[in-house]
C-alpha positions as CSV (number, residue, x, y, z in Angstrom):
1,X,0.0,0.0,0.0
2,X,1.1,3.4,-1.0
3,X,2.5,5.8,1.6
4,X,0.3,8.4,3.9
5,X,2.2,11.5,2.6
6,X,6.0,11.4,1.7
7,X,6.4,15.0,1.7
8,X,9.3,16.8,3.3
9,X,8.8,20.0,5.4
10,X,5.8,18.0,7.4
11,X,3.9,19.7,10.5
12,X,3.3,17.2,13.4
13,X,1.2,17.9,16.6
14,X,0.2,16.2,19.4
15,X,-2.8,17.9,20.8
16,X,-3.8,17.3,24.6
17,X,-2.6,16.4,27.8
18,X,0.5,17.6,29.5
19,X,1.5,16.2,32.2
20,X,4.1,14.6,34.3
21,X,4.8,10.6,35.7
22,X,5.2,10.0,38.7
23,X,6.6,6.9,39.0
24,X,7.5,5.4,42.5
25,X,11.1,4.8,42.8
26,X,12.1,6.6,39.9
27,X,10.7,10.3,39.8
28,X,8.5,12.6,37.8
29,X,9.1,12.3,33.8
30,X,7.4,14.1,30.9
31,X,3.9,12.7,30.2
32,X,0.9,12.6,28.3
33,X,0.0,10.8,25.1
34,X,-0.1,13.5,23.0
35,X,3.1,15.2,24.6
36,X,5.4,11.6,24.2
37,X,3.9,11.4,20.6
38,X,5.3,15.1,19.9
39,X,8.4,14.3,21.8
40,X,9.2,11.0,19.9
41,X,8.2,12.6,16.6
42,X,10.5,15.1,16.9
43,X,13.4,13.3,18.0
44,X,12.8,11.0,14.4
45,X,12.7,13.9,12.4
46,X,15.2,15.7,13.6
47,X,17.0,12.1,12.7
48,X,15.8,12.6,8.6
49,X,17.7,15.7,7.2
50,X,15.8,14.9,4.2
51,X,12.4,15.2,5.7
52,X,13.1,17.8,8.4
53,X,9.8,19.4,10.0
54,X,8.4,20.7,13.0
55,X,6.9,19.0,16.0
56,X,4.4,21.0,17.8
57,X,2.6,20.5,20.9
58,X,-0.7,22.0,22.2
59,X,-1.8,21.6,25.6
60,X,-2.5,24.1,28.9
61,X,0.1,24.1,31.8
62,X,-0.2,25.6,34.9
63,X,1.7,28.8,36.1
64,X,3.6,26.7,38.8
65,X,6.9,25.1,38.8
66,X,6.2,22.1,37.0
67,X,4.5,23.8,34.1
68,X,8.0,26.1,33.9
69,X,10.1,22.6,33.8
70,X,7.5,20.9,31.3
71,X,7.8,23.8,28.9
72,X,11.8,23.7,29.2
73,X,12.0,20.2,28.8
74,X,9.8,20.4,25.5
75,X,12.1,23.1,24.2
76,X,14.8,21.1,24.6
77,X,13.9,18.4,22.8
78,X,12.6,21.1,19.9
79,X,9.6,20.5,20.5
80,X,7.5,24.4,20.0
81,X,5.5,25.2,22.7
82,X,4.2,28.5,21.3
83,X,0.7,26.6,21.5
84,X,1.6,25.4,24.6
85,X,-1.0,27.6,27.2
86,X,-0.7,28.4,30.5
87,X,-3.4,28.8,33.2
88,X,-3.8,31.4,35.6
89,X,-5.6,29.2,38.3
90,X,-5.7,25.3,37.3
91,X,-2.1,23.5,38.2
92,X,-0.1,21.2,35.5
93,X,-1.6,18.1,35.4
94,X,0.1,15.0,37.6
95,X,-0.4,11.5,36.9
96,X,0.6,8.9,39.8
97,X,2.2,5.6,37.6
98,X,2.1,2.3,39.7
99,X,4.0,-0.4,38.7
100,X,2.2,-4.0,38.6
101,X,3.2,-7.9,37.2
102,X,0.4,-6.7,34.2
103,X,2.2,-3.5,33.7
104,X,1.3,0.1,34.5
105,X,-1.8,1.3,36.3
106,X,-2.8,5.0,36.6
107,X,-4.3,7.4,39.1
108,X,-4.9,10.7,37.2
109,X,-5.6,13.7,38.8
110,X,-8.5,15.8,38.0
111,X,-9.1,19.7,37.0
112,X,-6.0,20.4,35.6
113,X,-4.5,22.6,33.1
114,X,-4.8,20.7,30.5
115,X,-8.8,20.3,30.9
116,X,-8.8,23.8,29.5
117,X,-7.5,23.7,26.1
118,X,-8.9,27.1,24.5
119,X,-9.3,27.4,20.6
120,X,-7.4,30.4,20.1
121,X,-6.3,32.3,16.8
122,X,-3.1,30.3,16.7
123,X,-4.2,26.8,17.0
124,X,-7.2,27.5,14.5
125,X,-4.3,28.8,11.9
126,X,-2.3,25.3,13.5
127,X,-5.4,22.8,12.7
128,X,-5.4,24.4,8.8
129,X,-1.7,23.5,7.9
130,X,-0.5,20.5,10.1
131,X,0.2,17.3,7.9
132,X,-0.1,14.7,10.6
133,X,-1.9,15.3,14.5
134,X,-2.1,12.8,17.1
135,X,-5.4,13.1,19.6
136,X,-6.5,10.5,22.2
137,X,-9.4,10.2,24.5
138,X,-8.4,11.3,27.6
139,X,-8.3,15.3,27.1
140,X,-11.8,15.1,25.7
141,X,-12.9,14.2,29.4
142,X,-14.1,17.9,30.0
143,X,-16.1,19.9,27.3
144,X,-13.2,22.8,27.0
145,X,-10.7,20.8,25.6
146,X,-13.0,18.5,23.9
147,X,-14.4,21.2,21.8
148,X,-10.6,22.8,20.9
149,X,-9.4,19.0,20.0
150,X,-12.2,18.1,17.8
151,X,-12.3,21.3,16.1
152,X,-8.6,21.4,15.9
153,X,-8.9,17.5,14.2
154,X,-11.7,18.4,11.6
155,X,-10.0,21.2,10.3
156,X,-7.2,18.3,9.0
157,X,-10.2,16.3,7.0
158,X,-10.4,18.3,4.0
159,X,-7.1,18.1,3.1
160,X,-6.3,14.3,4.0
161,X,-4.0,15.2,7.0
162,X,-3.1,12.0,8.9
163,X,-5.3,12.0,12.1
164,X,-3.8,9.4,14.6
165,X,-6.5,8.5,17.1
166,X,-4.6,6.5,20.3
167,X,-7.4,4.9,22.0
168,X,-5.5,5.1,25.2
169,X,-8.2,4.2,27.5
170,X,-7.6,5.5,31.0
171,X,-10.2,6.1,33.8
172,X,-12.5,8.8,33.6
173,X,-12.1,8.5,29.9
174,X,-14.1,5.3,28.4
175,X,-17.5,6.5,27.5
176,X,-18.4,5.0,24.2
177,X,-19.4,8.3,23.4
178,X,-16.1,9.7,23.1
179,X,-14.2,6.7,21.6
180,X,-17.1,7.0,18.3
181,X,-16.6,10.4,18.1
182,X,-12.8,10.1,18.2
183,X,-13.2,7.1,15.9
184,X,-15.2,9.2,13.6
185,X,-12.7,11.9,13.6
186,X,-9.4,9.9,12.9
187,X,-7.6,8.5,9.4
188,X,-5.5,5.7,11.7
189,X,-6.8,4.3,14.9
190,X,-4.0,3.1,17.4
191,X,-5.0,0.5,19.8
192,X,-3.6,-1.9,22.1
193,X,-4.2,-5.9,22.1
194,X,-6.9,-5.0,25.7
195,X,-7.9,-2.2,24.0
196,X,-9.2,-3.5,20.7
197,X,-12.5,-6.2,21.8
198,X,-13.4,-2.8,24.1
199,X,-13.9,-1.2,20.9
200,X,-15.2,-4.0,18.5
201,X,-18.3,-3.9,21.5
202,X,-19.2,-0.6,20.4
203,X,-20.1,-1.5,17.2
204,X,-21.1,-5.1,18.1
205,X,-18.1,-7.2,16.6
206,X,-18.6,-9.7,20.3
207,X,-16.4,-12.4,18.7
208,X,-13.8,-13.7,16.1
209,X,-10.5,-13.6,15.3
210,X,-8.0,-10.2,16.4
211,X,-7.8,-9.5,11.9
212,X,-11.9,-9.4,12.3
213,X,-12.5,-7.1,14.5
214,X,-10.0,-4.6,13.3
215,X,-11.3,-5.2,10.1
216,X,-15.0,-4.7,11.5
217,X,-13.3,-1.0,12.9
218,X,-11.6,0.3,9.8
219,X,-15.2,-0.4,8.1
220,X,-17.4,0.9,10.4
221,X,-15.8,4.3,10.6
222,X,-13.7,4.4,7.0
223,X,-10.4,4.2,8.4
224,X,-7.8,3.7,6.5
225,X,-5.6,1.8,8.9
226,X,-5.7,0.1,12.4
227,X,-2.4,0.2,14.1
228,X,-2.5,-2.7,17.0
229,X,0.4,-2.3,19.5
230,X,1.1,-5.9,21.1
231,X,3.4,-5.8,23.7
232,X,6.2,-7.9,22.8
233,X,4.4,-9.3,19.7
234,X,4.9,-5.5,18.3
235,X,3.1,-3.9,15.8
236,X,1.0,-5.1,12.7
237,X,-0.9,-3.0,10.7
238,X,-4.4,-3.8,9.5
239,X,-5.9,-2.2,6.5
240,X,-9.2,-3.1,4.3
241,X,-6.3,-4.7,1.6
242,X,-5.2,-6.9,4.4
243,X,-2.4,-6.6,7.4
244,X,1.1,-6.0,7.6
245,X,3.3,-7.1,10.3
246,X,6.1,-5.2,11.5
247,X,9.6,-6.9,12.3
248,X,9.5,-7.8,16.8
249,X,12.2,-5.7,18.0
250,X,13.0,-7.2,21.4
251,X,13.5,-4.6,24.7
252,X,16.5,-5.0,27.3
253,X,14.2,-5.1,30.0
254,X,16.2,-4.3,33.6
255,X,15.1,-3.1,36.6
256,X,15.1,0.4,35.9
257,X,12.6,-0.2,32.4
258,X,8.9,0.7,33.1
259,X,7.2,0.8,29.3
260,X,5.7,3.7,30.0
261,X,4.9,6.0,26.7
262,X,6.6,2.7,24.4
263,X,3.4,2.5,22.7
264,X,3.5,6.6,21.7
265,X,6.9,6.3,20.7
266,X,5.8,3.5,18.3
267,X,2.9,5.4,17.2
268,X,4.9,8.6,16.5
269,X,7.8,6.4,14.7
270,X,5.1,4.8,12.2
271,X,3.6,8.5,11.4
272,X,7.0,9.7,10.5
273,X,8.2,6.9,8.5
274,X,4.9,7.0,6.5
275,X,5.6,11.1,6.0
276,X,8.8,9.9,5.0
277,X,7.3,8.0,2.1
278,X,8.0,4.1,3.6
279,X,5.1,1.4,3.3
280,X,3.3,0.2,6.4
281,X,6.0,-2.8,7.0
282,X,9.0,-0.9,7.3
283,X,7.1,1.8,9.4
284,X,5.7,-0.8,11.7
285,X,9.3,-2.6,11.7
286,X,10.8,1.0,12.6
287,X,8.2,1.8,15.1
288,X,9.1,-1.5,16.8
289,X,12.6,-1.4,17.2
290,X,11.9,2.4,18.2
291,X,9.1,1.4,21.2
292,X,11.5,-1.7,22.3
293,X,14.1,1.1,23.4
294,X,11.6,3.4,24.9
295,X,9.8,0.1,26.7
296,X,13.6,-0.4,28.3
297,X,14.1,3.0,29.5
298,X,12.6,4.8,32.6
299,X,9.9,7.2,31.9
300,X,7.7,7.4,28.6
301,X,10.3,10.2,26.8
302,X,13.7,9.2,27.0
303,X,16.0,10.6,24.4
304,X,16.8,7.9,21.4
305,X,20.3,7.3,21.1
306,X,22.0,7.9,18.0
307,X,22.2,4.0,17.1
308,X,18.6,3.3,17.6
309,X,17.9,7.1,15.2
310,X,20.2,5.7,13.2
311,X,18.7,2.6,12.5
312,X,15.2,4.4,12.0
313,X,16.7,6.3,9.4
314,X,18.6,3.6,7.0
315,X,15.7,1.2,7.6
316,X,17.6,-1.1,6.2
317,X,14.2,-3.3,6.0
318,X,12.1,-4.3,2.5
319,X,9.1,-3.7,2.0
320,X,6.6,-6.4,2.2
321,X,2.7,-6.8,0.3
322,X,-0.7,-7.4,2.5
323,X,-1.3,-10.2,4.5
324,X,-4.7,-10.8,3.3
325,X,-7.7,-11.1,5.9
326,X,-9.4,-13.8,4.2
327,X,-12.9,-12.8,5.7
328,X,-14.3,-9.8,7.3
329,X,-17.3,-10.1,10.2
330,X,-20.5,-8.1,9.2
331,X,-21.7,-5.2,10.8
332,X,-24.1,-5.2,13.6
333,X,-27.6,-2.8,12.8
């Protein structure tokens, strides 16, 4: 299957929450979907000289300490925060990470910056020029920031922008209601392996086989791809041609690795790589050997060493046809 884009010069945003980890026994890190998606992305383009482009984030911080640090540490990545508000009242959103034998679990703090996203001048001329934008679920939990992010999103359809969905369901943030609108909203849904029955429900796809139900997805709200993030399976790549699987990449897991943000780095790798012009096997490939780093680190944005950028940029992988799904499940009335 053809690219998403290959164009140089690309625009990526994440748009929504801001945040930091804290993760017991190993501090506060940058966090947030959206914000480890802009990170990530910039990180790999940075890596392309031929591609280039500018990573943007837009979010709310607080006028506190940790909104000062947040912004900082975004700049120094390169990430521009010129879109990146700040609040008079509401504090920089906190999430407490704690570490389990099934992975991560979160306590997210509520009325926070980021619930107060405002659709100003700047992000409206933002939403009518960004080639690719990343949006979750969580943000959309208060009506402020719902209405900027969907706004924000729509402006992109016209034009064929990529719109990255990530599921990312997280408490106070599963209403069916917000994962169809977000659904209805997006070009590529990204989901995890939990994640992905939880959304089949919605639209009555209660059985068969992991290709069936992404396939249900992609027709019920004309996607053009599903990106399923499997832990240490990786990443494959469903599409209405068929699937394509990426290469397993496997993480040096140590005592120190938490796998926070792995999946965002893997989503952000695959949107770049598919700016960049590669097919969805390479991307996926890329996006897995990129997310097997980040799942060994500590904290969701760690900066990419230049082995691992370097081995996002040669590739060094072929590209590969469809797996074709041999049948797809009907639709539900």
């Amino acid at each position: 299957m053809s690219a998403l884009n290959g164009k140089s010069g690309s625009i990526v945003v994440g748009i929504g929450e801001a945040l930091f980890d804290h993760i017991p026994g190993n501090g506060a890190h940058l966090g947030g979907a959206p914000l480890n998606f802009a990170v990530h992305a910039k990180q790999m383009l940075a890596a392309h000289s031929s591609l280039g482009g500018r990573s943007v984030l837009v979010s709310r911080v607080g006028n506190d300490d940790l909104g000062a640090r947040l912004r900082s540490a975004l700049q120094g990545f390169g990430v521009e925060t010129g879109a990146l508000q700040t609040d008079p009242d509401l504090a920089t959103g906190v999430v407490d990470v704690f570490m389990g034998i099934d992975g991560p679990s979160y306590r997210i703090r509520d009325d926070v910056a980021w619930d107060g996203i405002v659709f100003t001048d700047e992000i409206d001329a933002l939403s009518r020029s960004f080639d690719a934008v990343c949006f979750g679920t969580l943000a959309r939990r208060g009506s402020v920031s719902a209405s900027t992010i969907e706004r924000f999103v729509q402006n992109g359809i016209e034009r064929n922008a990529v719109r990255m969905y990530d599921i990312n369901l997280r408490p106070g943030a599963t209403s069916r209601k917000l994962i169809t609108r977000g659904l209805e909203l997006a070009s590529i849904a990204k989901m995890n392996d939990e994640e992905l029955p939880i959304v089949a429900d919605i639209i009555g796809a209660t059985s068969g086989a992991e290709a069936h139900l992404a396939t249900a997805i992609i027709r019920a709200f004309d996607l053009k791809q599903l990106m399923l993030t499997r832990g240490a399976r990786g990443v494959i790549v469903y599409t209405l041609d068929g699937s394509y699987e990426g290469t397993p990449s496997k993480a040096d897991i140590s005592s120190a690795s938490d796998a926070v943000g792995a999946g965002d780095s893997c989503g952000a790798a695959y949107v770049v790589r598919m700016l960049r012009g590669d097919d969805e096997h390479v991307a996926a490939s890329v996006a897995n050997r990129v997310g097997a780093y980040v799942a060994s680190r500590s904290g969701a944005t760690p900066r990419l060493p230049h082995h691992i950028l370097g081995e996002a940029q040669s590739g060094g992988l072929e590209s590969t046809g469809p797996v074709v799904v041999p049948s797809r499940l009907p639709l539900s009335s």
